[in-house]
N, C-alpha and C positions, 0 to 999 in steps of 0.2 A: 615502550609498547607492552598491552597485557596481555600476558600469553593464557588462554584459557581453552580448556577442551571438554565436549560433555558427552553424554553416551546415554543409552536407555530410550525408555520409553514414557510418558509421561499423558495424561487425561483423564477421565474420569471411567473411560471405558476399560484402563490399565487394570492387567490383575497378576500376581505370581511377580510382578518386577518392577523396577525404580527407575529413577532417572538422576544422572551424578553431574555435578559440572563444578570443575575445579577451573578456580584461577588462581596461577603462580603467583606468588608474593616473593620479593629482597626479603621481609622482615613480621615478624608480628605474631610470629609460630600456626599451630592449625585453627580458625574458625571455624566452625561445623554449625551448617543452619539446617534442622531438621523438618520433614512436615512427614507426620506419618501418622493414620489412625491408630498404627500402634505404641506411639509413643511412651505412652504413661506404662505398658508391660517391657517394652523392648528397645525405647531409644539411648538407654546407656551402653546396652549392647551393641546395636548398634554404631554409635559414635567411640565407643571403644575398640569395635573391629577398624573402623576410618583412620583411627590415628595408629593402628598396628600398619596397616594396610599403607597408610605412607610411609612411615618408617621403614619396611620393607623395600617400598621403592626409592626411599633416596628423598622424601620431600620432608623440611625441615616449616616453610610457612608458604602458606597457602588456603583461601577460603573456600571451604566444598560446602554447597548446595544437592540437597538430596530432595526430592519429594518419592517417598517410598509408600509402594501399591502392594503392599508384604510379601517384597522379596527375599528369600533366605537368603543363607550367607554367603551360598554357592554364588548367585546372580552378585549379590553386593560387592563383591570382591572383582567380579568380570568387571562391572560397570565400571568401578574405580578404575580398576588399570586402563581399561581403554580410555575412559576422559584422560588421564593421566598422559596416556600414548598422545593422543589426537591434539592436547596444549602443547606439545614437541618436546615435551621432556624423554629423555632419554634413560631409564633406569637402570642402574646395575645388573638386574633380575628381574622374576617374576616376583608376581603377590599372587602366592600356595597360599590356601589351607591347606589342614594335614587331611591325608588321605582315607576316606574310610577303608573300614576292613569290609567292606560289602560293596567294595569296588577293585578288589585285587585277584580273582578265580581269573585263570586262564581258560579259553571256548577249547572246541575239538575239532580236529579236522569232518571226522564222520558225526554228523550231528542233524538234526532236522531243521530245513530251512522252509517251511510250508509259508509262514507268514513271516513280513520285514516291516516294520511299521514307520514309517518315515516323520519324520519329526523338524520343523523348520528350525534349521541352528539358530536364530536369534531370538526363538518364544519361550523361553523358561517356564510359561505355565503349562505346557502340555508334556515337559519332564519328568514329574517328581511322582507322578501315576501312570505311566506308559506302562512300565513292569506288571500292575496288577492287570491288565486285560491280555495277558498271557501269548504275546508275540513269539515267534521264537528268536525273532533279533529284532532291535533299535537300529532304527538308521540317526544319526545325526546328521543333518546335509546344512552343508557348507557351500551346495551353488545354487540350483536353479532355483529353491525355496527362496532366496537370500538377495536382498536388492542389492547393486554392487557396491551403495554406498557401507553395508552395512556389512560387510565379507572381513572389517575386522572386529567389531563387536561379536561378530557369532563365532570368529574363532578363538575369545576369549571365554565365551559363555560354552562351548561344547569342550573346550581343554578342562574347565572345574566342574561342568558335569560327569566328565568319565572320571575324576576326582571325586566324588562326593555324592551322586546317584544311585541310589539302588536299584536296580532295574530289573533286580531277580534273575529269574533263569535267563534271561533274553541274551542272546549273543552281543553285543557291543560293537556296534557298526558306524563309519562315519563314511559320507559321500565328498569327497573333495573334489576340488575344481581343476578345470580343464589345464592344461601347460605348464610353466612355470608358477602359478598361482595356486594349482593344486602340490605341486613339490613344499612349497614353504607351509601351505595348510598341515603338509605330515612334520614340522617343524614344533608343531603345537601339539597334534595328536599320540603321536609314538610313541614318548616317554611315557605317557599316563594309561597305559592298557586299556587301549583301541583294541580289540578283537578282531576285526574286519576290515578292510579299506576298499572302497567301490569307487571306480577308475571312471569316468563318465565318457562318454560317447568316444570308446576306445577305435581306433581306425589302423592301427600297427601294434603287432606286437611288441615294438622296443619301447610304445607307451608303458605296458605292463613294466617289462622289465626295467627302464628309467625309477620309475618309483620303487620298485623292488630293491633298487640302488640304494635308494635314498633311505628307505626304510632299515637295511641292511647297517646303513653308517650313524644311524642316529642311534638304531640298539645298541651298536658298539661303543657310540661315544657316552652311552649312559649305565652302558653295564647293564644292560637288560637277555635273557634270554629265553625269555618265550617269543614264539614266531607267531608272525604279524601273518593273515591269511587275508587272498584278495578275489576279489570279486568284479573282471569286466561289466562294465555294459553297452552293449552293440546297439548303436541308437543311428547307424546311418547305411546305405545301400553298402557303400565299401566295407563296413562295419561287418554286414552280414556276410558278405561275402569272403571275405579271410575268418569267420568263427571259427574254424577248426586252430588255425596257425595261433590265434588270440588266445581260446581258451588250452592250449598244450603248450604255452610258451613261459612257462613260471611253474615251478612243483608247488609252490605255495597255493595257487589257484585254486581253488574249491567250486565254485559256480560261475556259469556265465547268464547274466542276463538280457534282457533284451525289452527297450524303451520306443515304443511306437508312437510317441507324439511325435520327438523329429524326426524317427523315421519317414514315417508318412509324410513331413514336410520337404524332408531332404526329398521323395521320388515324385513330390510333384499329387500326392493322394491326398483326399479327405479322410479321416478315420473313420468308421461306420461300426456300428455294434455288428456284423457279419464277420467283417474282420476278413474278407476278402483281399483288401489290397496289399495284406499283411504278412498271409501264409507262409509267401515261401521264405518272407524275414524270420518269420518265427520256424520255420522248419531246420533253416541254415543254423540256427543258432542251437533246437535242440540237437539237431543230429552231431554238428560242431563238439558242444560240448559229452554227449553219449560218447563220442569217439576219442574224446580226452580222458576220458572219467573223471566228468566233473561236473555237479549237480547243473542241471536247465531249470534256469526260474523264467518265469513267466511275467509280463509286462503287469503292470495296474489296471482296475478297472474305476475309471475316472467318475461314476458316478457314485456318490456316496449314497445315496436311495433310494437306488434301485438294486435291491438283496438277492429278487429273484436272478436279473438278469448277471451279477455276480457270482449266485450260484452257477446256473447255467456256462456261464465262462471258464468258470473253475473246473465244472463238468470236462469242459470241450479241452482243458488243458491237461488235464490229466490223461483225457484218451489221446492223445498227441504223446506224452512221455513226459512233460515238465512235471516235478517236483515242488516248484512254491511258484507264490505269485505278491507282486508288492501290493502294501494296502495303506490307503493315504487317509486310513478311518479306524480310530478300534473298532468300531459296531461291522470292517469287515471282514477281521479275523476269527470269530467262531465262524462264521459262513464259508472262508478257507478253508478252515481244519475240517469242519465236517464233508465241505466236496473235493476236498482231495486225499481225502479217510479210505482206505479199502471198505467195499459197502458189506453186509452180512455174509453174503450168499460169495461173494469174492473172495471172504478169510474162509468160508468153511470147506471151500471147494479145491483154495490152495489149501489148507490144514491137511486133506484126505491125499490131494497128490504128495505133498513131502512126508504122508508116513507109507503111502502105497510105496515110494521110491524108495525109503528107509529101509522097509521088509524085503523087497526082492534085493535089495544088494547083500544083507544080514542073509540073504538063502541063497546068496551066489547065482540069481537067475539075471539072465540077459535081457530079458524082456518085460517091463515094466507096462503094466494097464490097469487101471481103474474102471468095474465094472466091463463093460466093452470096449473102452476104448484106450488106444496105446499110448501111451505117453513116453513121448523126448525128451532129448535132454531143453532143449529152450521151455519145455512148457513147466518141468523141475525149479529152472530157475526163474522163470518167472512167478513160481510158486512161492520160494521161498520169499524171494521180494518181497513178496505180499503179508506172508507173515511175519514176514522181518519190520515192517509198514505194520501191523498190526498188536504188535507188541511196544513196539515205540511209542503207540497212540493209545496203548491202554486198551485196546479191543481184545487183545487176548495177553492172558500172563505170560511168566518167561518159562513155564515148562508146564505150556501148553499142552504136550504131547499126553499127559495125563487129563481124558477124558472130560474127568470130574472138576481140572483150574483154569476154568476158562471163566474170562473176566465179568 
């Protein structure tokens, strides 16, 4: 019987990736049939990475069929090993490349999460440029993107992306799937610095804390010690409803967010650009996570063409309290950053409260007002906020309080 297995993608409409299909052989060593318009620059490369890449895994003869749509080496190495997998061979190990050094910075816990740009784990061509349209974190998603047949090609292609992607400043985020299928997803991601892990349609917090488990034992089994930071998302009525208990059930938590497509289907709603049926999901979840202290990000806005009505949203979440919102488009990340930017009249107004509050404490007075009117302590800190939001986004430098550096 021939045991053969393939992976990829393959037509004329292909671009950024290849298609691999190995059939095991007794005897005859490796055949490599190439078809690649890059051949005559790059098919010894190529077929020299093939025969490392079996050696690696344990194949001695075997003839692989490639037709390559200029996959780098990152994708070419995934492809092999999953056809590899799916013929039922069993390999010792994986097939690494070595790692770049522009894939080894640890993220921060206190960091800016305004834009998360999601990215389908099994499309290689929307990788290798994610970085340069200036996100503040990469999603790699590993489920609802991902047809189910296809849940293990994309967790070979998003494990040698966080190997060998540059993604610049962006946080490194991957989305894993739901139960047991999301636990073996961190099986692949952990070792290779994952930044992030976003938990989907969390409904208990021992979901959190299960993967926190899991994540826990895989750094230990690799010797790793930077911490893995997670990120709920409350995507159903129960969801909403325990926000608090969800996002303050793990120190590693840093944000909770919140997914209104099944919501709205879990209660039975149509979604509407009003966003009526949504409110009080989306209120549980910010107030939830304000009372953990831990960032409220904000749902997607599903229309990639409509900028205004994006802006607008952005608008309406940031006067709600959320701090980011997912974008399933680069063209809708400067539209993020700018509507949920402190606006001019916002930084100058906190600027003058946190130096009016600065001098009466420097003259020991109790009593704190700008111009006529008094200022508290809430209205201080949310002063600061704001120029703390200000400085981060470049609106004002970091010593500000001199008149003259202001950005």
């Amino acid at each position: 019987m021939v045991r053969s297995g393939e992976a990829g993608q393959r037509g004329p409409k292909v671009r950024s990736d290849c298609w691999i299909r190995v059939e095991m052989r007794q005897e005859g060593g490796l055949d490599i049939s190439l078809e690649s318009k890059v051949a005559g620059m790059y098919g010894d490369r190529i077929r020299t990475q093939m025969e490392s890449g079996c050696r690696d895994l344990g194949i001695a003869h075997a003839r692989i069929e490639i037709e390559d749509k200029g996959a780098l080496p990152f994708t070419l190495a995934a492809r092999l090993e999953c056809a590899v997998l799916r013929s039922g061979h069993r390999p010792a190990g994986e097939y690494l490349l070595p790692v770049s050094d522009k894939c080894t910075a640890p993220t921060r816990v206190e960091r800016l999460r305004r834009s998360r740009l999601y990215l389908p784990g099994n499309e290689p061509k929307f990788y290798v440029n994610a970085g340069l349209h200036e996100p503040d974190g990469v999603i790699l998603d590993l489920e609802d993107s991902v047809a189910p047949a296809q849940k293990d090609a994309a967790r070979c292609l998003v494990r040698n992306a966080l190997r060998a992607v540059d993604f610049l400043d962006a946080e490194r985020m991957v989305r894993i799937n739901q139960g047991e299928q999301g636990l073996e997803d961190l099986d692949w991601i952990i070792p290779h610095n994952c930044h992030l892990v976003l938990i989907p349609k969390v409904e208990d917090p021992q979901q959190v804390t299960t993967v926190a488990t899991r994540c826990d034992e895989l750094r230990a089994a690799h010797g790793l010690d930077t911490e893995v930071l997670f990120m709920p998302i409350i995507e159903s009525a129960l969801g909403a409803w325990r926000a608090y208990e969800i996002a303050s059930s793990h120190p590693a938590i840093v944000g909770l967010a919140v997914g209104l497509e099944d919501y709205t289907a879990d209660i039975g709603a149509q979604r509407t650009l009003a966003g009526t049926e949504s409110f009080w999901a989306r209120a549980q979840v910010l107030n939830g996570a304000r009372a953990a202290g831990v960032q409220p990000i904000d749902t997607v806005f599903s229309d990639v063409t409509d900028m205004e009505g994006l802006a607008a949203s952005c608008v309406e979440a940031k006067g709600l309290g959320f701090t980011g919102k997912g974008c399933i488009h680069p063209r809708q990340i400067p539209v993020v950053h700018r509507a949920l930017a402190p606006d001019p009249q916002e930084v100058d107004r906190a600027r003058r409260i946190v130096l009016a509050f600065e001098d009466a404490e420097q003259r020991g007075l109790g009593v704190v007002s700008l111009g006529s009117k008094m200022i508290d302590a809430p209205v201080v800190k949310r002063a600061r906020t704001t120029v703390d939001m200000a400085v981060r986004v470049g609106l004002l430098v970091a010593d500000w309080r001199d008149d003259t550096a202001e950005a």
